[in-house]
MIFIGU-659815 format. One record per residue (C-alpha): x, y, z. Coordinates in steps of 0.25 Angstrom, whole numbers, plus 5000, padded with zeros to 4 digits. Each point is the difference from the previous one (the first is absolute). Example, Ala and Ser with C-alpha at 12.3 -4.5 7.8 and 13.67 -1.06 7.14 Angstrom:
MIFIGU-659815
504949825031 500650144998 
END
This chain:
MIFIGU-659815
496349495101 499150125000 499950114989 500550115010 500949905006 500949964986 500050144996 500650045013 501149894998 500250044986 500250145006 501249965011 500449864996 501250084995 500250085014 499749865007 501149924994 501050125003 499750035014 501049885006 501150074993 499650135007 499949915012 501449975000 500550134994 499550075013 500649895010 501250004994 499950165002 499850005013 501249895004 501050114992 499450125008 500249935013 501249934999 500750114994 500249964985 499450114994 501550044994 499650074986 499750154998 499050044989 500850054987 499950024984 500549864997 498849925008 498950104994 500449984985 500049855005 498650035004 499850074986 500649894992 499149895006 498750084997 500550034986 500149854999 498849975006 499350114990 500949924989 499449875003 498550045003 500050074985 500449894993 498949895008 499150104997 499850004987 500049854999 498950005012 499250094990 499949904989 499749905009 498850055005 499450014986 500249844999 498949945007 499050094993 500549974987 500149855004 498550005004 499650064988 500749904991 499249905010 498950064999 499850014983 500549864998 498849965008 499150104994 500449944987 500049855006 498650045004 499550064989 500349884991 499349895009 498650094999 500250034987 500449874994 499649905012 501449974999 500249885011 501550044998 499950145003 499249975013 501249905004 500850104999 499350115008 500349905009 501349974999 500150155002 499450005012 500949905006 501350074993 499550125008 500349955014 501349954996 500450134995 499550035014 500949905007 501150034992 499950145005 500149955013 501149914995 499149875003 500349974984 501349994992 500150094989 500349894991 498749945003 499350124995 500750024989 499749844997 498450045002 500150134989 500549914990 498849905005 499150104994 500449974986 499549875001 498650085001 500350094989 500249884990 498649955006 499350124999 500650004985 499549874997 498550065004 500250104988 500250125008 500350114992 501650034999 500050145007 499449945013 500949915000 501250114997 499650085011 500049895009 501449984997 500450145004 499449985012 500749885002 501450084996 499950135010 499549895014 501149934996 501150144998 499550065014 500149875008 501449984993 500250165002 499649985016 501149875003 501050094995 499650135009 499849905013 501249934998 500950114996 500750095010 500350164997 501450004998 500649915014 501350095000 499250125001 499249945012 501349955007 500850144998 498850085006 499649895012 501650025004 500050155001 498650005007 500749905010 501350095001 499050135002 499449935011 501449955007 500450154997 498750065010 500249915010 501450035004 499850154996 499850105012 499150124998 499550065012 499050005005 500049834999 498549995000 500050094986 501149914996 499249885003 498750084992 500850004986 500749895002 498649925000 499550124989 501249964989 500149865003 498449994999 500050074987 501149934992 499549845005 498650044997 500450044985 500949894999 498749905003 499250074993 500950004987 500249845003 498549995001 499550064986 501349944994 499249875001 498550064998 499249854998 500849955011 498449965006 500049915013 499049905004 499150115006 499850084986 500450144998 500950075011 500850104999 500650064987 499649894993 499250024986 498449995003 499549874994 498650065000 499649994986 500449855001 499449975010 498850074995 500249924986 499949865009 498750025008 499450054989 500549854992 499449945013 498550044998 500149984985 499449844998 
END
């Protein structure tokens, strides 16, 4: 896939996934209108029905919003802690010859892409967990060689933050904003939907015009505020979507790949 053609899917993958719903919204229109079943008037009720639904939505999108927001910061923080523990790692194998510090710029070449795999959820996150505390087998090594304390003190810092944002990201992509919420505001966009179908306003084809309009809007907000509720949910294809750029890391990995 293309530059031009991945930005255009990130663009519409929303309006794509809702169209079939429009589909049937206008089908189902169309069977009230001719065989007679249009057999509700517009009134008060059905509009703060309307009202209520968008204030929920509007409830909801606030809320995944500010978690989204954080999120985009972690795979920049992430690379950096990367990116420092091997700097460090890298620094202590020129300036010492340490054979135990080029292992482990190794080693991190090789946790790389199965941070990358776990991403893509190729990798268990126990597996990751289990390689991070891998790394203080390097440390006690590196130590041996008389490395200076500090070096080795930073190291481990490094090594706490990789393993508090992958442990912060599990949580995100397996934790749903609120179910209850989602389920209270997918039954009202259902009920508004039902409503505009059997509701006759003259002429049909403006009818048919805002029943497509309202249903559009309120099952586009409800995909979008289930996409960004689950921002590293990354399919085999890479970024797509609303999902979080992985660009820094994948950066950081052809970068490790041209470093011998």
């Amino acid at each position: 896939m293309n530059s031009s053609t991945k930005y255009i899917w990130q663009k519409w993958s929303v309006t794509i996934k809702v169209m079939p719903i429009i589909i049937l919204v206008a089908i189902l229109k169309f069977i009230s209108h001719k065989f007679g079943w249009e057999i509700m008037e517009l009134n008060a009720l059905f509009t703060s029905l309307v009202a209520g639904t968008i204030f929920l939505i509007g409830f909801l999108l606030t809320g995944v919003l500010s978690d989204y927001k954080e999120s985009e910061k972690i795979p920049s923080e992430l690379t950096s802690s990367l990116k420092s523990l091997f700097d460090d790692t890298y620094t202590i194998h020129k300036g010492k010859s340490s054979s135990s510090a080029y292992k482990f710029l190794e080693f991190q070449k090789l946790f790389t892409a199965s941070l990358m795999n776990w991403f893509y959820r190729k990798e268990r996150t126990k597996s990751m967990l289990d390689k991070i505390s891998a790394m203080n087998e390097f440390f006690i090594e590196i130590d041996k060689e008389g490395v200076s304390a500090p070096y080795i003190t930073k190291m481990k810092n490094e090594q706490s933050n990789i393993r508090k944002m992958i442990m912060r990201i599990d949580t995100v992509r397996d934790t749903s904003f609120i179910s209850s919420a989602y389920a209270i505001v997918e039954a009202m966009g259902f009920l508004v939907a039902i409503g505009l179908i059997v509701m006759k306003i003259e002429p049909f084809y403006a009818s048919l015009f805002f029943t497509l309009l309202v249903t559009f809007l309120i099952a586009y907000m409800v995909f979008l505020i289930r996409d960004l509720d689950n921002p590293f949910d990354y399919s085999e294809k890479g970024e797509s979507g609303t999902e979080i750029s992985l660009k820094p890391l994948h950066d950081h990995e052809s970068a490790l790949k041209d470093f011998k």
